[in-house]
GUFI-298071 format. One record per residue: residue in one letter; x, y, z of N, C-alpha, C in turn. Coordinates in steps of 0.1 Angstrom, whole numbers, plus 2048, in hexadecimal, padded with zeros to 3 digits. Layout:
a	X	Y	Z	X	Y	Z	X	Y	Z
...
***
This chain:
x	3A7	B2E	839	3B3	B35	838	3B1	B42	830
x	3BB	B4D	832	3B9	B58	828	3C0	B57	824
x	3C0	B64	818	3C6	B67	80E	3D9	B67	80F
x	3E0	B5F	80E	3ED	B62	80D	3F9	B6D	80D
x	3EF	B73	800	3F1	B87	7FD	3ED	B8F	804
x	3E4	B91	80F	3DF	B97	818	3ED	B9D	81F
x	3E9	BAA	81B	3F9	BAE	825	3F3	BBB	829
x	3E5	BC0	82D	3E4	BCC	834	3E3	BC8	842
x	3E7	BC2	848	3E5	BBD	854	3F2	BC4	860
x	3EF	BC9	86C	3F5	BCF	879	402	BC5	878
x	400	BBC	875	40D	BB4	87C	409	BA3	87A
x	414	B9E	872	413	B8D	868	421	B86	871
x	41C	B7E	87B	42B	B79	880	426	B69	87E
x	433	B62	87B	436	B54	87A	439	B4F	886
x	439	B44	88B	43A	B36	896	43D	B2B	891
x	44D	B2B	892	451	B1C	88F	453	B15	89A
x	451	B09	89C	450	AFC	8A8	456	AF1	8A3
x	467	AF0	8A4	46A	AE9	89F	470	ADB	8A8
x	464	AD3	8AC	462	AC6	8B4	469	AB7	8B0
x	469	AB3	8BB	475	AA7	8B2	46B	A9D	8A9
x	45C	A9D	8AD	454	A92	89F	452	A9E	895
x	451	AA6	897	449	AB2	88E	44A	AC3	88C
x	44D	AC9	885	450	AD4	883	441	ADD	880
x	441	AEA	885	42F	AF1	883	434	AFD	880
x	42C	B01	878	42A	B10	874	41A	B17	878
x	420	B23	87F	417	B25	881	412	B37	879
x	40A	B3B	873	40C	B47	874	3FE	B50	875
x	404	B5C	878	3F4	B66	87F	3F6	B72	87F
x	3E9	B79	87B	3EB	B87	87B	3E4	B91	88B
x	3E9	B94	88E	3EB	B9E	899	3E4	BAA	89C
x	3D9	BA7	8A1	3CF	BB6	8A3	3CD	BBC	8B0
x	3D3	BC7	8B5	3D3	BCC	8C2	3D3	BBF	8CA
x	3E1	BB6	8CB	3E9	BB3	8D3	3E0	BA0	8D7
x	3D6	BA3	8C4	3CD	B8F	8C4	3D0	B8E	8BE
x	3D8	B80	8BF	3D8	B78	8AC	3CF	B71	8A7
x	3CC	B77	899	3C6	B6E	891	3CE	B65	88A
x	3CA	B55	88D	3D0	B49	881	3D0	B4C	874
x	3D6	B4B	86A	3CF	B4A	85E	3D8	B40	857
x	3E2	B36	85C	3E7	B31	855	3EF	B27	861
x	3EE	B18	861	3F7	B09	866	3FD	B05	85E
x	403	AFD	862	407	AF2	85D	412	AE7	864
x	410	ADE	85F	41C	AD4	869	41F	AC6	862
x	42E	AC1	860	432	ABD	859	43C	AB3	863
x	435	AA6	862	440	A9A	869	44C	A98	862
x	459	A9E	86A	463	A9F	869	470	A90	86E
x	467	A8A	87A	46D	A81	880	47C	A83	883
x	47E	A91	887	491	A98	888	498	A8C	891
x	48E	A86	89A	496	A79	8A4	496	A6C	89D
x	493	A6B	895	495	A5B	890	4A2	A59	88E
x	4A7	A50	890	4B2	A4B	88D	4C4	A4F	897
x	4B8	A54	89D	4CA	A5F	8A6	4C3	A62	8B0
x	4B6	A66	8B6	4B7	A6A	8C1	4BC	A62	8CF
x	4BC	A5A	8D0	4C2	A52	8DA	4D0	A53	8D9
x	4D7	A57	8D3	4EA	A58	8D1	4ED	A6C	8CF
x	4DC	A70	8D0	4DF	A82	8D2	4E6	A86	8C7
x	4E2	A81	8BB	4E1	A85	8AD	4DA	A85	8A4
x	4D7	A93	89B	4D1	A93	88F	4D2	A89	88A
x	4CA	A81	881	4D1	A73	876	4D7	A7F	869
x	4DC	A7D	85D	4DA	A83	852	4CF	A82	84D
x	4C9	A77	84B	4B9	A76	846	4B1	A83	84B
x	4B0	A80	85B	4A6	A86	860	4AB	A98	85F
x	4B8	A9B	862	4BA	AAE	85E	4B9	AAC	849
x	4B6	AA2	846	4AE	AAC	836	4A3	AAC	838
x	49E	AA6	83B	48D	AA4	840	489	AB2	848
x	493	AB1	853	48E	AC1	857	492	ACE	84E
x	49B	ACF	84B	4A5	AD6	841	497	AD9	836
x	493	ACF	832	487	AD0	826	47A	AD8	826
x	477	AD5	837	467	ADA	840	46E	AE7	841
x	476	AEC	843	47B	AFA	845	478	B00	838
x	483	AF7	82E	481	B04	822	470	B03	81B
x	469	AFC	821	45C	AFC	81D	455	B06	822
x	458	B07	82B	454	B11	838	45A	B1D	835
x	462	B1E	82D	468	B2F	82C	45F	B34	81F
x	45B	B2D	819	454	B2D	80C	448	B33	814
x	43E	B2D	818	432	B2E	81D	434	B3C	824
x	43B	B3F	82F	440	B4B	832	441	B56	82C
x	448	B55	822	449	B5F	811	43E	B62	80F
x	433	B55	80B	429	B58	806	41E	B61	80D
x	41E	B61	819	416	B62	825	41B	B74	828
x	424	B74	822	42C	B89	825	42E	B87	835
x	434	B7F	83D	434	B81	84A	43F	B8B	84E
x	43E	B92	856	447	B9C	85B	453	B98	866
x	447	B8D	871	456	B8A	87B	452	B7C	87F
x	45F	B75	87B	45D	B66	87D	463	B66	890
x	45A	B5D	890	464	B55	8A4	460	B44	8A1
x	470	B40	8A7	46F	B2F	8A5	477	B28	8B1
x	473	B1D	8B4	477	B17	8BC	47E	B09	8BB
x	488	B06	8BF	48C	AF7	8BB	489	AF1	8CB
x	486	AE5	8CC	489	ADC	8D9	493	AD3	8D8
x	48C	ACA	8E3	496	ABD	8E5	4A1	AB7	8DC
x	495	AB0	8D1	4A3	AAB	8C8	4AE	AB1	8C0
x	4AB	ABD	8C3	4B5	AC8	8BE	4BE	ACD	8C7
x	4B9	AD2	8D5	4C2	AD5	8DF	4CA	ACD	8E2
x	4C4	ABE	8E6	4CF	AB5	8E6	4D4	AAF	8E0
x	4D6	AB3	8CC	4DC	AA9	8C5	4EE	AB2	8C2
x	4FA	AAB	8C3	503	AAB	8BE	507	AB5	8B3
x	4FB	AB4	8AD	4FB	ABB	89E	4EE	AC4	89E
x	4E8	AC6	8A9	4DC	ACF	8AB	4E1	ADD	8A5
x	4EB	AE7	8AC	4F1	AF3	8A8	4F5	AF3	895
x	4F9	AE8	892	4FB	AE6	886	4F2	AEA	87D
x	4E2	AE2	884	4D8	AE3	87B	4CE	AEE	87B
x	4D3	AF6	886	4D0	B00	887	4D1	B10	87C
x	4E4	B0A	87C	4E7	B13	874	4E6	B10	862
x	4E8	B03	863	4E3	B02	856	4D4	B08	850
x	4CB	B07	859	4BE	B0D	855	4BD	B1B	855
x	4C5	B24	85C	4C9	B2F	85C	4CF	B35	84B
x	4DC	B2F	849	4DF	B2F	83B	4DB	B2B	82F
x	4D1	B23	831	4C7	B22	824	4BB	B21	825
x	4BA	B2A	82D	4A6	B2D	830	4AA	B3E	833
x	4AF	B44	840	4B2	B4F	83E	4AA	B4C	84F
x	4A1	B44	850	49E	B44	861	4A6	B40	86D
x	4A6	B4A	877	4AE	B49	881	4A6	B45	88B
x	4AC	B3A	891	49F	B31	89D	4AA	B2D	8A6
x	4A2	B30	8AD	4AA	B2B	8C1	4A6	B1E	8C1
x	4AF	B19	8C8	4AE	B10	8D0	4AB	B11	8DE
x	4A1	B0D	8E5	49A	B0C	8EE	4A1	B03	8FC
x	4A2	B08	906	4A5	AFF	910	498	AF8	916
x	49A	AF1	91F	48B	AE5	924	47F	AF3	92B
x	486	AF8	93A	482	B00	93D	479	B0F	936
x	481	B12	92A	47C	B1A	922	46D	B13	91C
x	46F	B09	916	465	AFF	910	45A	AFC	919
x	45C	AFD	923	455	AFB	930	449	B07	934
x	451	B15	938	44A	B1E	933	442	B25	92C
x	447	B23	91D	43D	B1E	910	430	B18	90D
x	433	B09	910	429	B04	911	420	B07	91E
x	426	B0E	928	41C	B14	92F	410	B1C	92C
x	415	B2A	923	413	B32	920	40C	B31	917
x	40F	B2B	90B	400	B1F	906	3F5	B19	90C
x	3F8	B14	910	3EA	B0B	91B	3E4	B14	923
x	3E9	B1D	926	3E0	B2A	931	3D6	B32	92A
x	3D8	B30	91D	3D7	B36	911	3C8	B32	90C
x	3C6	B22	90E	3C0	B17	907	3B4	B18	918
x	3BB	B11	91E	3B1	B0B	92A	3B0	B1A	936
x	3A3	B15	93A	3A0	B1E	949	3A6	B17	957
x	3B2	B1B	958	3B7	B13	960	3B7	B1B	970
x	3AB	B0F	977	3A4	B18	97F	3AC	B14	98D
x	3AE	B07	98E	3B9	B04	999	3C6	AFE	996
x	3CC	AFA	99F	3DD	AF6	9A0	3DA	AE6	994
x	3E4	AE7	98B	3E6	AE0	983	3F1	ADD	97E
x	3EF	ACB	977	3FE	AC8	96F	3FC	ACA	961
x	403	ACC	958	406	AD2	949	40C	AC4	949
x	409	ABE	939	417	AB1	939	416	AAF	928
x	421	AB6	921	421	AB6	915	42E	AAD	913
x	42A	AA3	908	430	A97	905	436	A9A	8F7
x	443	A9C	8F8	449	A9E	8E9	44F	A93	8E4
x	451	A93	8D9	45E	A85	8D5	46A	A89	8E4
x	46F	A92	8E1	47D	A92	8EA	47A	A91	8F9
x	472	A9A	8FA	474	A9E	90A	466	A9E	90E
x	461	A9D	91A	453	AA1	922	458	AAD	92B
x	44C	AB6	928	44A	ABF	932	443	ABF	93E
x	446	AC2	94C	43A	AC0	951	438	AD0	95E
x	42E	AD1	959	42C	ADF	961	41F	AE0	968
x	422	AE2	97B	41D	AE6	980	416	AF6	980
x	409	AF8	97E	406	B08	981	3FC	B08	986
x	3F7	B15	987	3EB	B1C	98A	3E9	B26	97F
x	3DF	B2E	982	3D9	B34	976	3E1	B41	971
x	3E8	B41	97F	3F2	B4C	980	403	B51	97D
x	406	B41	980	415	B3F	97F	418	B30	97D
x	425	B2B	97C	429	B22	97C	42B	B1C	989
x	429	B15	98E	430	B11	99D	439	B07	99C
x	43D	AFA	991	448	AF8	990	449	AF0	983
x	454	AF0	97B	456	AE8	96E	461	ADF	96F
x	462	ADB	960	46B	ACB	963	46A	ACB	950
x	478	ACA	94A	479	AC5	941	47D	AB8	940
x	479	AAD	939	480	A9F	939	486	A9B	92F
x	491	A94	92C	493	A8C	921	48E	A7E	91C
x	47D	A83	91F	475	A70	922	46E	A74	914
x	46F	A7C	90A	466	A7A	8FF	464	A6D	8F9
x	455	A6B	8EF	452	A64	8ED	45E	A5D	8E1
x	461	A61	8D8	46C	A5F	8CF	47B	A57	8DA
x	47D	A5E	8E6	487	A57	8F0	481	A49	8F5
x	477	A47	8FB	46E	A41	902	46F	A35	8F6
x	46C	A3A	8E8	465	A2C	8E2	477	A24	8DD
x	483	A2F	8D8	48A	A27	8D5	492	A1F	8DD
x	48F	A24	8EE	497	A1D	8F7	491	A0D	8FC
x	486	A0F	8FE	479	A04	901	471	9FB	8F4
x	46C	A01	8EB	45F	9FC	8E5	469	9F7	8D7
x	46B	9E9	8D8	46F	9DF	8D0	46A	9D9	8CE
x	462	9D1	8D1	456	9C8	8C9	449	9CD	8C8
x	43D	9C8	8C1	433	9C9	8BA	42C	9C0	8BD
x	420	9C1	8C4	41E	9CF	8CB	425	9C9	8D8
x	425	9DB	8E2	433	9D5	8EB	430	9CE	8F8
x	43B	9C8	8FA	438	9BF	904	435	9BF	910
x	435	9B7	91B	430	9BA	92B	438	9BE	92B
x	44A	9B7	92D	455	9BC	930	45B	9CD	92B
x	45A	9D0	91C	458	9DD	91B	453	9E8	91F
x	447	9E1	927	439	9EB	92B	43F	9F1	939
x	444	9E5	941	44C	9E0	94C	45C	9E6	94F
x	460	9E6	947	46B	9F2	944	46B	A02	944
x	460	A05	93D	45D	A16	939	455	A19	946
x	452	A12	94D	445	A19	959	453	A17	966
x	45B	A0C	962	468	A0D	96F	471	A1A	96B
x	474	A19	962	47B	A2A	95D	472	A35	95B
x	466	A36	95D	463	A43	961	460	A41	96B
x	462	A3A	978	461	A3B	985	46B	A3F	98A
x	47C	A3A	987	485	A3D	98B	486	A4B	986
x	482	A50	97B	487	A5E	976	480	A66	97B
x	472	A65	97B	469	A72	983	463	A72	990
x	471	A6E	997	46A	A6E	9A6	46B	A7C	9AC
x	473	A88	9A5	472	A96	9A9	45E	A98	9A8
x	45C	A96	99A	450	A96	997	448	A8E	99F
x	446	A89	9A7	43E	A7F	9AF	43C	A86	9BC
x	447	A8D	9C1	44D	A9B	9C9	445	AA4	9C8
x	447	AA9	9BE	43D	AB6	9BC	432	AB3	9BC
x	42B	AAC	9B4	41C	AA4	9B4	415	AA7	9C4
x	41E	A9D	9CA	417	A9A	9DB	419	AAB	9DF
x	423	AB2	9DE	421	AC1	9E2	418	ACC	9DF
x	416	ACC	9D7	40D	AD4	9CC	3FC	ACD	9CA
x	3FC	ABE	9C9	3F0	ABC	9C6	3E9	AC3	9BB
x	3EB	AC2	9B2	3E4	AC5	9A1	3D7	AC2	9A5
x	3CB	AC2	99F	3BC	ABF	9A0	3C0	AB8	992
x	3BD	AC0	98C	3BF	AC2	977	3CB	AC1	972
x	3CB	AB4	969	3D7	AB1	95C	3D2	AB5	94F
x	3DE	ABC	948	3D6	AC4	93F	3E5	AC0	935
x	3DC	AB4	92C	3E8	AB2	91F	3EA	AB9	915
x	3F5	ABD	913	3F9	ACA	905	3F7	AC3	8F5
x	3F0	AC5	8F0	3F1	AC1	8E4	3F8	AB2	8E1
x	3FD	AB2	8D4	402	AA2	8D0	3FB	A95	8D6
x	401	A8F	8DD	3F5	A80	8E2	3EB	A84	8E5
x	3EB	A8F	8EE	3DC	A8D	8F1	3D0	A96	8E8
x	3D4	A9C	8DF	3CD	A9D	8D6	3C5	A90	8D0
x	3CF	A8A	8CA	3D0	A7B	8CA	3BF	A76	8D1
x	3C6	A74	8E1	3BD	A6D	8E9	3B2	A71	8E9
x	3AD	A82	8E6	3A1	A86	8E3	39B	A7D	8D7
x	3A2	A81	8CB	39C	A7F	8C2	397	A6F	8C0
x	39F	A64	8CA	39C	A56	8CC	38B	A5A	8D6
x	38B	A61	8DE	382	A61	8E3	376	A61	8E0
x	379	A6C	8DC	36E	A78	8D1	36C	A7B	8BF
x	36D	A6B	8BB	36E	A6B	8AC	369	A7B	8A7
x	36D	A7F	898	36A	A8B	894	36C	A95	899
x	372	A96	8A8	375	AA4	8AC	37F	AB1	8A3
x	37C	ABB	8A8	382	AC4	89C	389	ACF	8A8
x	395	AD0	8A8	39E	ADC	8AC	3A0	AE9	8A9
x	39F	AF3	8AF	39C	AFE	8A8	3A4	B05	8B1
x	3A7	B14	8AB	3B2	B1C	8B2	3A6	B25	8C0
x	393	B25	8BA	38E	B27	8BF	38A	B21	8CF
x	38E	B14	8CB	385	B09	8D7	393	B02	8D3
x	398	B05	8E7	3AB	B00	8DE	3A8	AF5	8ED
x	39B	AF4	8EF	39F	AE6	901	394	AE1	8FD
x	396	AD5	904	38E	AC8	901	38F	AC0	90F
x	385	ABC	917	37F	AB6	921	389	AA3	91A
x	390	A9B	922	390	A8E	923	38F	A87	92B
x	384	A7F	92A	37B	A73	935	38A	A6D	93A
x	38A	A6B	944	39A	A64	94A	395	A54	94C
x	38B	A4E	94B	38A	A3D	94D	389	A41	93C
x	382	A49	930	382	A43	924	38D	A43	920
x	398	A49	924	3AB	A4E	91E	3AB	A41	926
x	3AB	A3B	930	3AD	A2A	935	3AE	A1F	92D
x	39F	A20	928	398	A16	91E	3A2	A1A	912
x	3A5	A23	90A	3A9	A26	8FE	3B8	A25	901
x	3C2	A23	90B	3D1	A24	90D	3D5	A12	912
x	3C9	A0F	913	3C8	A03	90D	3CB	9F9	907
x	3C1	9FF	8FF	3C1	9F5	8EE	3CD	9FE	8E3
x	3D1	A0A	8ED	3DB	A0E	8E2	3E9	A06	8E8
x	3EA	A08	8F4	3F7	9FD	8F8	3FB	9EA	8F1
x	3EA	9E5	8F3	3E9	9DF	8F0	3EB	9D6	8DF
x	3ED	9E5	8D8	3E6	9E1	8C9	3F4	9DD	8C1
x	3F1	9DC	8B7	400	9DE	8AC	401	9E7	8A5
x	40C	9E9	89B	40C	9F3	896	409	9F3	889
x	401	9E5	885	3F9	9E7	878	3EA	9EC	87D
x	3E6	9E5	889	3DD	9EA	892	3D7	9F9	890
x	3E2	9FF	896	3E5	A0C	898	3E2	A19	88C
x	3EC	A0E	87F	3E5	A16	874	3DA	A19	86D
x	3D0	A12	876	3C3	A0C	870	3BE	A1C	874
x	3C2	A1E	87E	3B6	A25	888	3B9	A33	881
x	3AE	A38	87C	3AF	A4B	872	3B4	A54	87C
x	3AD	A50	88B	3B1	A5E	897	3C2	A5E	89B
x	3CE	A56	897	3D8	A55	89B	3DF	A59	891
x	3E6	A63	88C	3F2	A6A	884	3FA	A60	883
x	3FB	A62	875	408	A57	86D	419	A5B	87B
x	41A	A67	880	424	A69	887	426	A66	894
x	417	A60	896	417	A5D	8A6	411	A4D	8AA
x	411	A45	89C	40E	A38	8A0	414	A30	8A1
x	420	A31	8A9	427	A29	8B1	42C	A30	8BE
x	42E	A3C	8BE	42F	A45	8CC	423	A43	8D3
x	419	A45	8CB	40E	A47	8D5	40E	A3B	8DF
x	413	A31	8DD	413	A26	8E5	41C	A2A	8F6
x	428	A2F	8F3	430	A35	8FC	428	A40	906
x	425	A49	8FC	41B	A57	902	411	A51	90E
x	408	A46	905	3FD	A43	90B	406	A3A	91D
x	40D	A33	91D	416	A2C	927	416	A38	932
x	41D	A43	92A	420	A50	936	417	A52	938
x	40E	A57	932	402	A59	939	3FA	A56	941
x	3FC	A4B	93F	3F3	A3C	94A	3FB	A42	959
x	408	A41	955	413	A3E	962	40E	A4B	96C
x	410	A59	961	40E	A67	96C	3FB	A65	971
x	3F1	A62	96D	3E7	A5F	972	3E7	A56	984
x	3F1	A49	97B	3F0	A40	98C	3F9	A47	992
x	401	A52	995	404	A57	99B	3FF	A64	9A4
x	3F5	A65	99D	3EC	A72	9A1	3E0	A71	99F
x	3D5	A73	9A8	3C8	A71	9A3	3C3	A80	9A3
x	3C1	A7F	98F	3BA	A93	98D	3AD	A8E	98C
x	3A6	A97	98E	398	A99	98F	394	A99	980
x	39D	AA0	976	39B	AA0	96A	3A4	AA1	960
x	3A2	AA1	958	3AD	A9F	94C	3AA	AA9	941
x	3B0	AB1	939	3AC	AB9	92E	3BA	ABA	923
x	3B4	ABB	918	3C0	ABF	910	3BC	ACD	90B
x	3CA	AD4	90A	3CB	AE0	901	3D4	ADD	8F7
x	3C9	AE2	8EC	3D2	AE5	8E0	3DE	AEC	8DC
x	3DC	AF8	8E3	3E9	AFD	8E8	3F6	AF8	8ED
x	400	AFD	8E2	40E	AF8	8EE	418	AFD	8EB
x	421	AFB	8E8	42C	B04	8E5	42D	B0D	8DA
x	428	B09	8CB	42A	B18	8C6	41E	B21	8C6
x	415	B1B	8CF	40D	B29	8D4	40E	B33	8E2
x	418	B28	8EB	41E	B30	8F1	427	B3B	8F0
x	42E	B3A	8DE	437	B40	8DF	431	B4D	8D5
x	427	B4B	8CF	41C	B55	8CB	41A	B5D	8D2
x	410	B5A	8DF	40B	B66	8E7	418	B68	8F3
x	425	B62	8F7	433	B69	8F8	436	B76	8F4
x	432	B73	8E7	435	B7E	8DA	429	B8D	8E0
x	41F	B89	8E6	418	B92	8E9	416	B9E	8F6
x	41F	B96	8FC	427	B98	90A	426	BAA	90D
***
């Protein structure tokens, strides 16, 4: 990372991503129209615990975000940034009190952040991953948030069609995954409700024909790093090749496991070791649905989409 005080720079902009497990900062300095990183971070917020299924902030969870913000306006300060862009999703757009916590962060941070529609989110994370992979034929995009999944058909060129869902992993685990570890019947439930919900998606699929599934960041980072002990992410080398029978073997023993299990394992984030069980379910499901030739994740996803946006 550099220097904090570094302020001779063309142009210092911020990237907030503010996700329903997790909130990111992103920020970079800007040289004839490339960003350089010089500064992450990301802070499990869990904004959906306790409310997302009734489409409300909890109180717990807006101090918790409320908190990651003013930590985030700090680091910002320190960093001399000139122009912040932030994004809220799912458990925001659709909470009750989403606008609320909006403006509250507004008033005691001083940052002004949109709230994002699916479709917007959709193009984003496009624009990310274009970013990340060489995407050389027709493909699905399928980024798995707590709130919502995106799923985006493109080419290298355009979008040819999107779909925001309300199937995030945070939705998925409080409606279904009640026992430990979960059960046939649970397993049995979540694959009959994403049948009945994405049969538009099943539509496009057989139309379009994707070759290449290319997962956005979060799980399947994850499922890399299950793969490929020690792997290292970089803003440089932002895609990563995944063996689709090893993501089999490994969706598995993760469906399979517990959640002391779970904690054992160093490659699974304290924020995703009980989602990932859900993630990994959808994932299995959009596979037997479609047979890709390959699988890749990009590191890339939404607030790098909304970085090079900015470069437009």
């Amino acid at each position: 990372m550099s220097n904090p005080e570094t302020s001779n720079q063309v142009s210092r902009v911020a990237i907030l991503d503010l996700g329903t497990n997790t909130f990111h900062l992103l920020i970079a300095d800007i040289h004839e129209l490339r960003p350089v990183i010089i500064h992450q971070d990301t802070i499990a917020v869990k904004l959906g615990e306790g409310g997302i299924s009734r489409d409300y902030i909890s109180p717990e969870a807006f101090d918790r975000g409320l908190k990651a913000l003013k930590f985030f306006r700090e680091t910002i300060n320190q960093y001399k940034v000139t122009t912040v862009k932030g994004a809220a999703t799912s458990a925001i757009r659709g909470a009750s009190n989403g606008s609320d916590f909006i403006d509250k962060i507004k008033s005691e941070t001083g940052l002004d952040l949109e709230i994002i529609n699916g479709d917007r989110e959709a193009e984003l994370i496009y624009t990310g991953v274009k970013a990340a992979v060489n995407i050389e034929q027709v493909s699905l995009i399928v980024d798995i948030g707590g709130g919502s999944v995106e799923f985006i058909i493109c080419d290298k060129t355009a979008i040819i069609w999107k779909k925001s869902y309300p199937i995030g992993a945070a939705r998925l685990m409080e409606k279904f995954h009640r026992t430990d570890p979960i059960s046939n019947k649970e397993l049995s439930q979540i694959n009959t409700y994403l049948q009945t919900t994405l049969t538009d998606l099943q539509e496009k699929l057989n139309l379009y024909r994707p070759v290449l599934m290319i997962g956005s960041a979060g799980s399947f980072e994850t499922f890399a790093e299950l793969q490929s002990p020690g792997l290292k992410f970089s803003f440089e080398t932002p895609d990563h090749e995944i063996n689709i029978r090893g993501f089999r073997d490994i969706s598995r023993r993760i469906i399979s496991s517990s959640h002391a299990e779970r904690l054992q394992i160093p490659q699974i984030p304290a924020v995703r070791v009980d989602m990932i069980v859900v993630a990994s379910i959808l994932t299995n499901y959009i596979l037997d649905i479609r047979e890709f030739k390959s699988l890749k994740l990009s590191v890339f996803s939404l607030k790098e989409g909304l970085l090079f946006d900015m470069l437009k």
